[in-house]
C-alpha positions in Angstrom: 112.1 186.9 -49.2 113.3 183.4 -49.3 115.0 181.7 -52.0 114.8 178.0 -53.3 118.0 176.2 -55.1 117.5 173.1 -56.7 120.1 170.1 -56.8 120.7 167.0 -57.6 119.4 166.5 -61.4 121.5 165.0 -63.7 122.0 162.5 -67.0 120.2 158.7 -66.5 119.1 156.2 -68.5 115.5 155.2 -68.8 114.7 153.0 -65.8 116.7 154.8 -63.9 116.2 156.9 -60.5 117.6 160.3 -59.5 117.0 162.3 -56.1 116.4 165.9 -56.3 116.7 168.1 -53.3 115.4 171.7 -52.2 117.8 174.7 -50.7 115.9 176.9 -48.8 117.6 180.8 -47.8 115.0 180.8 -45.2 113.6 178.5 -42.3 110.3 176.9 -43.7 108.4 175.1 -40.6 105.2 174.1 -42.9 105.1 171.4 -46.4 101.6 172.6 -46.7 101.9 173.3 -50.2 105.1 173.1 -50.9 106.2 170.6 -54.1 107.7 170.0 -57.6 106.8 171.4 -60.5 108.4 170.8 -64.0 109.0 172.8 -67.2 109.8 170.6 -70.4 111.0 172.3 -73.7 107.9 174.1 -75.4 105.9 172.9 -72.7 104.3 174.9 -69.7 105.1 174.5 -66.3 103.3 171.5 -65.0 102.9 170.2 -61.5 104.5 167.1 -60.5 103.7 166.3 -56.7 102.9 168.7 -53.6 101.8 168.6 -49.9 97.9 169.4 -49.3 97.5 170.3 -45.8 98.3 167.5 -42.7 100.6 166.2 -45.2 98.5 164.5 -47.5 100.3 164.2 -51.0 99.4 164.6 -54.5 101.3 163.3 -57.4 100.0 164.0 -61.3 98.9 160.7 -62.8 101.9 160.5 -65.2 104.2 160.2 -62.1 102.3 158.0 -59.6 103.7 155.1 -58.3 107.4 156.0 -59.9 108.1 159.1 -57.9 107.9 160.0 -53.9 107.5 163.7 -52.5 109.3 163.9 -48.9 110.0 166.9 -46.3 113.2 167.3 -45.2 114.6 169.5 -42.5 113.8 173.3 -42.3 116.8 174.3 -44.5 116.1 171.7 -46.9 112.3 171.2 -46.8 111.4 169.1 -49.8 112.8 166.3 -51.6 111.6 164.3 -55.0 112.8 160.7 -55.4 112.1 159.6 -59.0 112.8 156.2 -60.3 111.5 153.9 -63.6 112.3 157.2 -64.8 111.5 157.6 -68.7 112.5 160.2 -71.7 109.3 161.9 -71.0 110.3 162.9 -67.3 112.9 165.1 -69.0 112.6 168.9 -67.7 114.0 171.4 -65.5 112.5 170.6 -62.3 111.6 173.3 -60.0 110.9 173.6 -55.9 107.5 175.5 -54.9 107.5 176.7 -51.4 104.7 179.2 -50.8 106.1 182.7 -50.6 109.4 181.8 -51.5 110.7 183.0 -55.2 111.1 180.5 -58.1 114.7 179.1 -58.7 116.7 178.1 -61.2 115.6 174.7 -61.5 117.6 171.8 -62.1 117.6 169.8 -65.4 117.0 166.1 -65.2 117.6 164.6 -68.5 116.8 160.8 -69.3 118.1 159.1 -72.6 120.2 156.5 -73.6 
């Protein structure tokens, strides 16, 4: 079965913008469905962005117009850009590809 590793999370201030990427132990050839979920302390797991099907994209209101969903190669199918980021955005992100198993998540913190 594949696997999924998150990078790229990391410390930023508010306003700032991070890049989070997608490790894949498998080949993935479709982004329909794939995406970013996010899990803040005490909070459920929420859905951030994903691919519909012929690519359309989907972004939960609280992210829209601050963060971009993008595919990537097979190996590394998904990426998340996030800017104007804000202390709310902090979580551990996590990459959804459809079969695959849940990772570890990456933390993305934002403070001052």
């Amino acid at each position: 079965q594949v696997q999924v590793v998150e990078s790229g999370g990391g410390l930023v201030q508010p306003g700032g913008s991070l890049r989070i990427s997608c490790a894949a132990s498998g080949s993935i050839f479709s982004i329909d469905g794939m995406g970013w979920y996010r899990q803040a302390p005490g909070k459920q797991r929420e859905l951030v962005a994903r691919f519909g099907s012929g690519g359309n994209t989907y972004y939960a209101d609280s992210v829209k117009g601050r963060f971009t969903i993008s595919s990537g190669s097979a190996k590394n199918p998904v990426f998340l850009q996030m800017n104007s980021l804000k202390p709310e955005d902090t979580a551990v992100y996590y990459c959804y590809v459809p079969g695959a198993l849940w990772g570890q998540g990456t933390q993305v913190t934002v403070s001052s």
